[in-house]
mmCIF file as gemmi writes it, N, C-alpha and C atoms, coordinates in Angstrom:
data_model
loop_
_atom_site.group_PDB
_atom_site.id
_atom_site.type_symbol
_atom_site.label_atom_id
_atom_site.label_alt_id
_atom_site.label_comp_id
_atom_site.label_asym_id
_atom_site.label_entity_id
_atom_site.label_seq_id
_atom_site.pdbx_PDB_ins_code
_atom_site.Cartn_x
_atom_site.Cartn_y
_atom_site.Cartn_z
_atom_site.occupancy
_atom_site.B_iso_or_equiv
_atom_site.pdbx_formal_charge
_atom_site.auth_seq_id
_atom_site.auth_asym_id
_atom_site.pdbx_PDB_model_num
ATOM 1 N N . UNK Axp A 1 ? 0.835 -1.18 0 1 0 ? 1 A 1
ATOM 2 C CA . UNK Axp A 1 ? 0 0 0 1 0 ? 1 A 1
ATOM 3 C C . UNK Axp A 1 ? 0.877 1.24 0 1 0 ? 1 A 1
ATOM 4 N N . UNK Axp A 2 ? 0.415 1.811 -0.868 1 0 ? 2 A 1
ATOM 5 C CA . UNK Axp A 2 ? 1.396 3.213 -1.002 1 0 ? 2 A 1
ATOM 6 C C . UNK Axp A 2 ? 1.167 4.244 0.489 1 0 ? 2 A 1
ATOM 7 N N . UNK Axp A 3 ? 2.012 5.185 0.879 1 0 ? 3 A 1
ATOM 8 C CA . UNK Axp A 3 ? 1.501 6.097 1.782 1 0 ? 3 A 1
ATOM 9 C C . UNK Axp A 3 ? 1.766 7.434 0.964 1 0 ? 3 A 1
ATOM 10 N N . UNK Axp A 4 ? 1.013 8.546 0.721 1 0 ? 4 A 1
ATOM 11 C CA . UNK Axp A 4 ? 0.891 9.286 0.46 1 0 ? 4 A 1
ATOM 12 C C . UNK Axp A 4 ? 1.241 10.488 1.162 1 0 ? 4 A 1
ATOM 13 N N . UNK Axp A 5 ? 2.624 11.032 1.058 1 0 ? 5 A 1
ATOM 14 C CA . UNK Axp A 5 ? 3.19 12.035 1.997 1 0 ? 5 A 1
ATOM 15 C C . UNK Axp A 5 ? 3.1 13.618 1.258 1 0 ? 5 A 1
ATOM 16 N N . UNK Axp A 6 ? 2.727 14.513 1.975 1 0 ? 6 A 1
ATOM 17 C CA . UNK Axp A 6 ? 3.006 15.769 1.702 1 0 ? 6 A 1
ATOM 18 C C . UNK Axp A 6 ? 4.357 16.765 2.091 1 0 ? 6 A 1
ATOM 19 N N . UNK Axp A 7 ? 4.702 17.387 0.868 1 0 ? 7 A 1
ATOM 20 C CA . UNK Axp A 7 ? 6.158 17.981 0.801 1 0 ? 7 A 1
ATOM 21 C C . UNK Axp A 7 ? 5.655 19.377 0.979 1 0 ? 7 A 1
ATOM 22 N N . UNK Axp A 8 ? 6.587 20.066 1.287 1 0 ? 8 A 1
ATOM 23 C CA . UNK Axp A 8 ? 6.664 21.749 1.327 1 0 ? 8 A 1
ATOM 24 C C . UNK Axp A 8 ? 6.947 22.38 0.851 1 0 ? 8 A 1
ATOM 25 N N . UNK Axp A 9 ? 6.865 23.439 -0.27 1 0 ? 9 A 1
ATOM 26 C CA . UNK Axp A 9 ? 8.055 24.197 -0.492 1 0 ? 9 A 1
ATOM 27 C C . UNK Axp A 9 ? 8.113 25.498 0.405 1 0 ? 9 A 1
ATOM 28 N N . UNK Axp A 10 ? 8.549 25.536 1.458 1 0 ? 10 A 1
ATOM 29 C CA . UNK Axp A 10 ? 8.493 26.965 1.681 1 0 ? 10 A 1
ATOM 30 C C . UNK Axp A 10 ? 8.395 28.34 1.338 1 0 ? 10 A 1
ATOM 31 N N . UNK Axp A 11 ? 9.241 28.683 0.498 1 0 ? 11 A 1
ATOM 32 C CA . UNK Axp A 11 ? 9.518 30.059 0.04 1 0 ? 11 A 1
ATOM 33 C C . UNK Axp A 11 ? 8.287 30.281 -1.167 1 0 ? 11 A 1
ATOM 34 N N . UNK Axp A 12 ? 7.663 28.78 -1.659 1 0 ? 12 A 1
ATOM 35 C CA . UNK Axp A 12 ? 6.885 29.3 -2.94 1 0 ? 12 A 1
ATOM 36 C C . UNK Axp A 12 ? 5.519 28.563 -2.698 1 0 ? 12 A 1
ATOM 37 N N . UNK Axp A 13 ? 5.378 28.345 -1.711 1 0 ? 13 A 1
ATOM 38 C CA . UNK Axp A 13 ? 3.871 27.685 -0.967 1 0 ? 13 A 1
ATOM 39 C C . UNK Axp A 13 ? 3.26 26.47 -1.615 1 0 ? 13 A 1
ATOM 40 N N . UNK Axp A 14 ? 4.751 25.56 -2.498 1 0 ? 14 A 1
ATOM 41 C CA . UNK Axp A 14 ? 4.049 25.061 -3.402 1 0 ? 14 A 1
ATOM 42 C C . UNK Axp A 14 ? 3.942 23.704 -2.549 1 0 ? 14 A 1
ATOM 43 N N . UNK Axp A 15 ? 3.222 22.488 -3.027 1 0 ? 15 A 1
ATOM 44 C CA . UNK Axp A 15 ? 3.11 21.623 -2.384 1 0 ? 15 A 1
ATOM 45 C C . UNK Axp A 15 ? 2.958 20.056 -2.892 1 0 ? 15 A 1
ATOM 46 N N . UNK Axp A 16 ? 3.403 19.752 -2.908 1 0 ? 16 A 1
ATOM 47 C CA . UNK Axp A 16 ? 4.113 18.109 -3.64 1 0 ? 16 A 1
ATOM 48 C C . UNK Axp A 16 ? 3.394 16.701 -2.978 1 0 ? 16 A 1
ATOM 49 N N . UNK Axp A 17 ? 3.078 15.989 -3.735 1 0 ? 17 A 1
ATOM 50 C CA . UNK Axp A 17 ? 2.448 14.22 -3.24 1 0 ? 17 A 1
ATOM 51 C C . UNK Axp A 17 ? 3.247 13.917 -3.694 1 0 ? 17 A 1
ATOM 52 N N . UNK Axp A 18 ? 4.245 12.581 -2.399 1 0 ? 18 A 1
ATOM 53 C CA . UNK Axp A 18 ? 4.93 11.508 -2.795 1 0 ? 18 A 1
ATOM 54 C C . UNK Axp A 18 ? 4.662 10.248 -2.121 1 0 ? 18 A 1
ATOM 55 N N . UNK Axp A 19 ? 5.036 9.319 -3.072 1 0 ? 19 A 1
ATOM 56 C CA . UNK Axp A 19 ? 4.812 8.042 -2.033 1 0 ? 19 A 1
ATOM 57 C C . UNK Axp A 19 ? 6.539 7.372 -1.879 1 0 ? 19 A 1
ATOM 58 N N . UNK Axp A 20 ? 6.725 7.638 -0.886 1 0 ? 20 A 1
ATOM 59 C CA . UNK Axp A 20 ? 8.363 7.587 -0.439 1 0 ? 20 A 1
ATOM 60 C C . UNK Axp A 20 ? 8.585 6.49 0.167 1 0 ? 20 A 1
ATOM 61 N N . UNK Axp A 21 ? 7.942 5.472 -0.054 1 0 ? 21 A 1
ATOM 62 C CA . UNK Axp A 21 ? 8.602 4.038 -0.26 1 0 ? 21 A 1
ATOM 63 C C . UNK Axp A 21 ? 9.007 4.156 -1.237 1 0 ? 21 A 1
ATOM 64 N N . UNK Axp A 22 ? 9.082 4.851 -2.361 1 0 ? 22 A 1
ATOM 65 C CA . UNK Axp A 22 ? 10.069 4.714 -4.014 1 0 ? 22 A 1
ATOM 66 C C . UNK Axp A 22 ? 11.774 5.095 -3.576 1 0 ? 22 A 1
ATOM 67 N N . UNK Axp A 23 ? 11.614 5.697 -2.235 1 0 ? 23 A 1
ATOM 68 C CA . UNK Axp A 23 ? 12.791 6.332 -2.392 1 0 ? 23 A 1
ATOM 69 C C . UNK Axp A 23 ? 13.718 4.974 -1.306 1 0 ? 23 A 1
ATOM 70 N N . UNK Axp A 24 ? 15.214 5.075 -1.359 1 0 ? 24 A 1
ATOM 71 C CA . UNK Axp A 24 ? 16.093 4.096 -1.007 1 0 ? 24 A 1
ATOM 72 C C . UNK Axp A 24 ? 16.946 4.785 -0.317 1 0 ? 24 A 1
ATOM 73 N N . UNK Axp A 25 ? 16.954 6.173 -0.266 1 0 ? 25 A 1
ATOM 74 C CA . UNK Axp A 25 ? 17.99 6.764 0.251 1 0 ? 25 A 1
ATOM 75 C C . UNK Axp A 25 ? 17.558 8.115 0.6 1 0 ? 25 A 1
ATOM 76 N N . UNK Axp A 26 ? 18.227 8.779 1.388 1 0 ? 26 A 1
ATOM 77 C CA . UNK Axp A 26 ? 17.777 10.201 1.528 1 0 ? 26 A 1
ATOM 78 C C . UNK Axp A 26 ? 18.138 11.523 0.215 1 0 ? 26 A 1
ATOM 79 N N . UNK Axp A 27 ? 19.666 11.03 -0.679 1 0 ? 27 A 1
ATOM 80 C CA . UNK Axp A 27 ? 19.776 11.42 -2.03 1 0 ? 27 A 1
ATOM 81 C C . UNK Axp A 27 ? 18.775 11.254 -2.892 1 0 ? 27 A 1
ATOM 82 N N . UNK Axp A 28 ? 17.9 9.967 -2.715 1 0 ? 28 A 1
ATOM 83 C CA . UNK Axp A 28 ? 16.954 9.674 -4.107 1 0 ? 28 A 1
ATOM 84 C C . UNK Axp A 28 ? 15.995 10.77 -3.632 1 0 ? 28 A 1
ATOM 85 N N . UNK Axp A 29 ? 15.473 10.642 -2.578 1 0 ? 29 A 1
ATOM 86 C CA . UNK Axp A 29 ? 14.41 12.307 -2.122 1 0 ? 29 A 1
ATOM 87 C C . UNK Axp A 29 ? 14.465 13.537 -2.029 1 0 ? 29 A 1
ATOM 88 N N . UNK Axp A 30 ? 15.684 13.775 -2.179 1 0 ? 30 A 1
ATOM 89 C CA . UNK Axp A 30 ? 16.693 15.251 -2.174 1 0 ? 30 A 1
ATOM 90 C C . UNK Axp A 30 ? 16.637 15.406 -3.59 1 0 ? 30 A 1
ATOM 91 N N . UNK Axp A 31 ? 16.88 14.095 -4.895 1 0 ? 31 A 1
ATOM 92 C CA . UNK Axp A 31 ? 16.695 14.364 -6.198 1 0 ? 31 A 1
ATOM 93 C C . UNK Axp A 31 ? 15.428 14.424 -6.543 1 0 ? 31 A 1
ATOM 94 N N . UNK Axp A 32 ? 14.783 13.671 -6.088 1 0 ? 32 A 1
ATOM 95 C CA . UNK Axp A 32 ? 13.443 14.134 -6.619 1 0 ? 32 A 1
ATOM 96 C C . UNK Axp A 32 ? 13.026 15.311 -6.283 1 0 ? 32 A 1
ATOM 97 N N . UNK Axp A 33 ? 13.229 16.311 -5.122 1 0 ? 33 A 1
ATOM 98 C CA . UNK Axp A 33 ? 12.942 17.387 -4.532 1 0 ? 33 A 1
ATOM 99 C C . UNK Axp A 33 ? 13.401 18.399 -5.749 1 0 ? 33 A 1
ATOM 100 N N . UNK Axp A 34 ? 14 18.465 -5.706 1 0 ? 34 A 1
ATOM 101 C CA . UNK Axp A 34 ? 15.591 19.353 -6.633 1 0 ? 34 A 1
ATOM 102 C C . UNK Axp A 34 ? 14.17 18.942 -7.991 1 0 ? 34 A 1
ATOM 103 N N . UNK Axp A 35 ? 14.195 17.809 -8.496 1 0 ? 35 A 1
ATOM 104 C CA . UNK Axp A 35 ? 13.575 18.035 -9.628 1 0 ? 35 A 1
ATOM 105 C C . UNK Axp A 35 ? 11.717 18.156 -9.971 1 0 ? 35 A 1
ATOM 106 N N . UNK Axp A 36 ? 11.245 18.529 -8.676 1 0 ? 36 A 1
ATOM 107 C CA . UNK Axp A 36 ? 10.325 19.233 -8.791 1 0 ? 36 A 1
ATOM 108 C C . UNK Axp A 36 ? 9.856 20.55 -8.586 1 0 ? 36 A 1
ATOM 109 N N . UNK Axp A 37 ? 11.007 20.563 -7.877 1 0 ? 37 A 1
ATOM 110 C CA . UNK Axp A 37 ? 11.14 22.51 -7.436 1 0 ? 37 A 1
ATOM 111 C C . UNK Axp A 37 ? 12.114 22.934 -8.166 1 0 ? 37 A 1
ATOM 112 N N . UNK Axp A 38 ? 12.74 22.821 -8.566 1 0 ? 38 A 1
ATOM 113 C CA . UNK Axp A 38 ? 14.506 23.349 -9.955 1 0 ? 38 A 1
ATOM 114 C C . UNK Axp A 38 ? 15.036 24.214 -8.088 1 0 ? 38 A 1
ATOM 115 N N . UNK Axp A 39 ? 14.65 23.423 -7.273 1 0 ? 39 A 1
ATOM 116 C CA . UNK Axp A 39 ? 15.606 23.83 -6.422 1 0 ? 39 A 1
ATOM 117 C C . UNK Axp A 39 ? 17.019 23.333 -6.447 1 0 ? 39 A 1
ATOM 118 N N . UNK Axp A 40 ? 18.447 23.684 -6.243 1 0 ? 40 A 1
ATOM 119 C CA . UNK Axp A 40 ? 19.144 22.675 -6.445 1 0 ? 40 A 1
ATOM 120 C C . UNK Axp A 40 ? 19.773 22.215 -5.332 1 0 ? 40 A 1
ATOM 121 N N . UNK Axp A 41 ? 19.991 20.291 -5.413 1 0 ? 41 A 1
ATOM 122 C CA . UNK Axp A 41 ? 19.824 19.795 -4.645 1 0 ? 41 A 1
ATOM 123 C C . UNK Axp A 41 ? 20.625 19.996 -3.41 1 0 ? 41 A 1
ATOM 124 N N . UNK Axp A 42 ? 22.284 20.476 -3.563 1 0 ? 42 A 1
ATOM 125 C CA . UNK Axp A 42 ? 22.977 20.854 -2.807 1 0 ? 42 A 1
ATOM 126 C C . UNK Axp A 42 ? 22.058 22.116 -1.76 1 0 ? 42 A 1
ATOM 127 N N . UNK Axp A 43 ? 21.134 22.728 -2.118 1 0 ? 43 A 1
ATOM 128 C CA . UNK Axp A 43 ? 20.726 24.039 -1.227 1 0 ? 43 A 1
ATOM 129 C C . UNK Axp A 43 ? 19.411 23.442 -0.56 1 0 ? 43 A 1
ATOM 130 N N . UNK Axp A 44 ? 18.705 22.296 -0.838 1 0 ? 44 A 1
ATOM 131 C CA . UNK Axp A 44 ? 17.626 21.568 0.017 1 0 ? 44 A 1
ATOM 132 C C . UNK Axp A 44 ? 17.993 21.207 1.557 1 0 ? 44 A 1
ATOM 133 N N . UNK Axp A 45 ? 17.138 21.822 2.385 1 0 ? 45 A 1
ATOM 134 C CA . UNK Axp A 45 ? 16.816 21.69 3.508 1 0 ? 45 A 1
ATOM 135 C C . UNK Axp A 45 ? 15.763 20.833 3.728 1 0 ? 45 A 1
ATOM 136 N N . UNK Axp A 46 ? 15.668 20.172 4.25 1 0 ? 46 A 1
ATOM 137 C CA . UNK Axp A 46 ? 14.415 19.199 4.862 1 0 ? 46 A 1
ATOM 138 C C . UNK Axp A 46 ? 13.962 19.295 5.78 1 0 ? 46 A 1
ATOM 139 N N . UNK Axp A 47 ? 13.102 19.757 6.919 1 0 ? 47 A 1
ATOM 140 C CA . UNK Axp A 47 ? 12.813 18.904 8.015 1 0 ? 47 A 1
ATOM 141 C C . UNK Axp A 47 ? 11.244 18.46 8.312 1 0 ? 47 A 1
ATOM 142 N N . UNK Axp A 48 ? 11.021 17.686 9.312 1 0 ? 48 A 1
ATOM 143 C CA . UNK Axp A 48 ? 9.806 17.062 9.796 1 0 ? 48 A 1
ATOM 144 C C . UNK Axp A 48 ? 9.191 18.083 9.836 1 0 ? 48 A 1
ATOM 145 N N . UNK Axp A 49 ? 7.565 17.929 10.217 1 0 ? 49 A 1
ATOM 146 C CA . UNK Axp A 49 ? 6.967 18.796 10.691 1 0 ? 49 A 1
ATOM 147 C C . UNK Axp A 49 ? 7.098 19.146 12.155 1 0 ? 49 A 1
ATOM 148 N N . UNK Axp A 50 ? 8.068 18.785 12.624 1 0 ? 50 A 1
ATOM 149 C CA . UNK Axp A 50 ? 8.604 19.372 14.274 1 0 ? 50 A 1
ATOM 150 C C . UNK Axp A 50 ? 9.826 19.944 14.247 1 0 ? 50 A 1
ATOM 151 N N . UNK Axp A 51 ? 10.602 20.233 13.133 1 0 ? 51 A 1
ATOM 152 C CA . UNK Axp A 51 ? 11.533 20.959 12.877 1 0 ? 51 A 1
ATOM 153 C C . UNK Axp A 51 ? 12.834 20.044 12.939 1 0 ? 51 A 1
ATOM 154 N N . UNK Axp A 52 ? 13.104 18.422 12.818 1 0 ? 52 A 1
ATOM 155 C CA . UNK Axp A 52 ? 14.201 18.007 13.316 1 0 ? 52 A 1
ATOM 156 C C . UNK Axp A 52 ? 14.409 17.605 11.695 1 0 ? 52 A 1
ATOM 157 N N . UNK Axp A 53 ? 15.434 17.85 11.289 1 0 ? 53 A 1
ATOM 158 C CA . UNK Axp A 53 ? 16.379 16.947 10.137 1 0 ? 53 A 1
ATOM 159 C C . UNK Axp A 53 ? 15.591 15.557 9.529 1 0 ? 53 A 1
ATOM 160 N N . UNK Axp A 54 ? 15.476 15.912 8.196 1 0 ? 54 A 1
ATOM 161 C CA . UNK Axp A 54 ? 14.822 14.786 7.923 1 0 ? 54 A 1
ATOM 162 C C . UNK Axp A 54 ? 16.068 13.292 7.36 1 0 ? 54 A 1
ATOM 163 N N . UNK Axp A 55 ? 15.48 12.466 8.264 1 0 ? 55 A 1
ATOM 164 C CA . UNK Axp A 55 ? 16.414 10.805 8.073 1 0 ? 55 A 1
ATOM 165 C C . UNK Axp A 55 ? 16.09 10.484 7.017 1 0 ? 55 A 1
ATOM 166 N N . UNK Axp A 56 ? 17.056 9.26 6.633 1 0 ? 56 A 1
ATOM 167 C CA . UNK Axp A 56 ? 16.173 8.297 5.469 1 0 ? 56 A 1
ATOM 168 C C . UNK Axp A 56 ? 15.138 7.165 6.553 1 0 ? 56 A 1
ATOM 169 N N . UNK Axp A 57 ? 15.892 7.048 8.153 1 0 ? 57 A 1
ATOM 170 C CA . UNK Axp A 57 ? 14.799 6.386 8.455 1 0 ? 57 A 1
ATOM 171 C C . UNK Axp A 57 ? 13.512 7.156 8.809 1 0 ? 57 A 1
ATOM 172 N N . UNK Axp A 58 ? 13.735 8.049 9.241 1 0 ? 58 A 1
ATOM 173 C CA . UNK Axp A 58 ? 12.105 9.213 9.313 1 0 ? 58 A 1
ATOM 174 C C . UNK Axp A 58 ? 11.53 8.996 8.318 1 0 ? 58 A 1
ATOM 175 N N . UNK Axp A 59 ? 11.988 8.808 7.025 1 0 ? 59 A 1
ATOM 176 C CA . UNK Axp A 59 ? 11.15 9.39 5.604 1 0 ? 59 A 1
ATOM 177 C C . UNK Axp A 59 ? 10.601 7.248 5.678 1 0 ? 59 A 1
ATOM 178 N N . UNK Axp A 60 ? 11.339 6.651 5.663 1 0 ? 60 A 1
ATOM 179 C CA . UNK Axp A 60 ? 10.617 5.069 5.746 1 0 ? 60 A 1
ATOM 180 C C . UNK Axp A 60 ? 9.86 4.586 7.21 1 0 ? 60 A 1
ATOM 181 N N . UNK Axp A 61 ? 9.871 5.288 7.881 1 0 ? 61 A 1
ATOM 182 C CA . UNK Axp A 61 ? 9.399 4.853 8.957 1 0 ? 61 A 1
ATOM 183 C C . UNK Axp A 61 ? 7.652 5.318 9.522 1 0 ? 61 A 1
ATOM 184 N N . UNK Axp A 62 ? 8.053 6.794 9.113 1 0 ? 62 A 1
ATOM 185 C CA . UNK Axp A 62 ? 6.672 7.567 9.368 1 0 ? 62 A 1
ATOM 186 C C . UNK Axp A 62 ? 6.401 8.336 8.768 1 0 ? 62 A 1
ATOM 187 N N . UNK Axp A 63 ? 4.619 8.534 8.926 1 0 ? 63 A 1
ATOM 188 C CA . UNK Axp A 63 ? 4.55 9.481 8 1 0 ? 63 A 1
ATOM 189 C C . UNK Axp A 63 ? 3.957 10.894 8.669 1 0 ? 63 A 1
ATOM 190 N N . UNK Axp A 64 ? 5.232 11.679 7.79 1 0 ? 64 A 1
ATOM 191 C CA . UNK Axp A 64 ? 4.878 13.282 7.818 1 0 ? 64 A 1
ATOM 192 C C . UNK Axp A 64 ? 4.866 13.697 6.938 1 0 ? 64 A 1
ATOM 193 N N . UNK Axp A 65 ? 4.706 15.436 7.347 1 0 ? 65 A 1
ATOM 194 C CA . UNK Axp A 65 ? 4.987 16.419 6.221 1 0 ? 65 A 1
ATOM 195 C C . UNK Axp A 65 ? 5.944 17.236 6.259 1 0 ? 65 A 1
ATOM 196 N N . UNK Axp A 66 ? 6.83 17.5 4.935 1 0 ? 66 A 1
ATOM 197 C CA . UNK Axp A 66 ? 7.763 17.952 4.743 1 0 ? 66 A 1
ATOM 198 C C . UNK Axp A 66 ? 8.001 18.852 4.532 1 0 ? 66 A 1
ATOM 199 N N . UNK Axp A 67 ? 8.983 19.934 5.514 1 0 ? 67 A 1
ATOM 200 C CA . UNK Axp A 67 ? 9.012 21.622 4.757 1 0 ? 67 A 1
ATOM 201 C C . UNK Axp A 67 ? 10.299 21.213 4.517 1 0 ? 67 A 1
ATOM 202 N N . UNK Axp A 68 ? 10.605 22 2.875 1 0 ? 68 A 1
ATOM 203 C CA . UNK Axp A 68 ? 11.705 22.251 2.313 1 0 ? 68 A 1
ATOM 204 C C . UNK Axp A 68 ? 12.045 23.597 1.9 1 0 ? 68 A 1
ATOM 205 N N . UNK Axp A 69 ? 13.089 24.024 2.761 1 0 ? 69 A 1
ATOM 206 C CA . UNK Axp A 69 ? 13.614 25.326 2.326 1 0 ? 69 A 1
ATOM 207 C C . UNK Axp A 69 ? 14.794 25.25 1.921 1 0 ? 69 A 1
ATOM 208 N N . UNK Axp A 70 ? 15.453 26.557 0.679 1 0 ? 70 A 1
ATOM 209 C CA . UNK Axp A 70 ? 16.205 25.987 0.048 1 0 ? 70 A 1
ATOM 210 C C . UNK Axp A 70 ? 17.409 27.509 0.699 1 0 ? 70 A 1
């Protein structure tokens, strides 16, 4: 069953569906980020919706929502 997570963009209010069991790593979600925002990936910030650093085990383990500031 897929889980359906919501992303952030901060600065441009935009807002992203992923299902992040696709992802294997915290790079594969940082690239996909980067290539839905033309943010680039080196300047992606992640965190939870409680403000802590987003893991690769946070992103497989539970589900939140993601603010990304770049």
């Amino acid at each position: 069953m897929a889980t359906q997570t919501q992303v952030l963009i901060a600065h441009t209010g935009q807002r992203l569906q992923v299902d992040i069991s696709q992802f294997s790593s915290l790079d594969d979600f940082r690239g996909w980020v980067a290539r839905q925002s033309a943010i680039p990936v080196q300047n992606i910030v992640a965190l939870t919706s409680q403000g802590k650093t987003v893991k690769i085990q946070t992103i497989q383990l539970e589900k939140f929502t993601f603010t990304i500031f770049e």
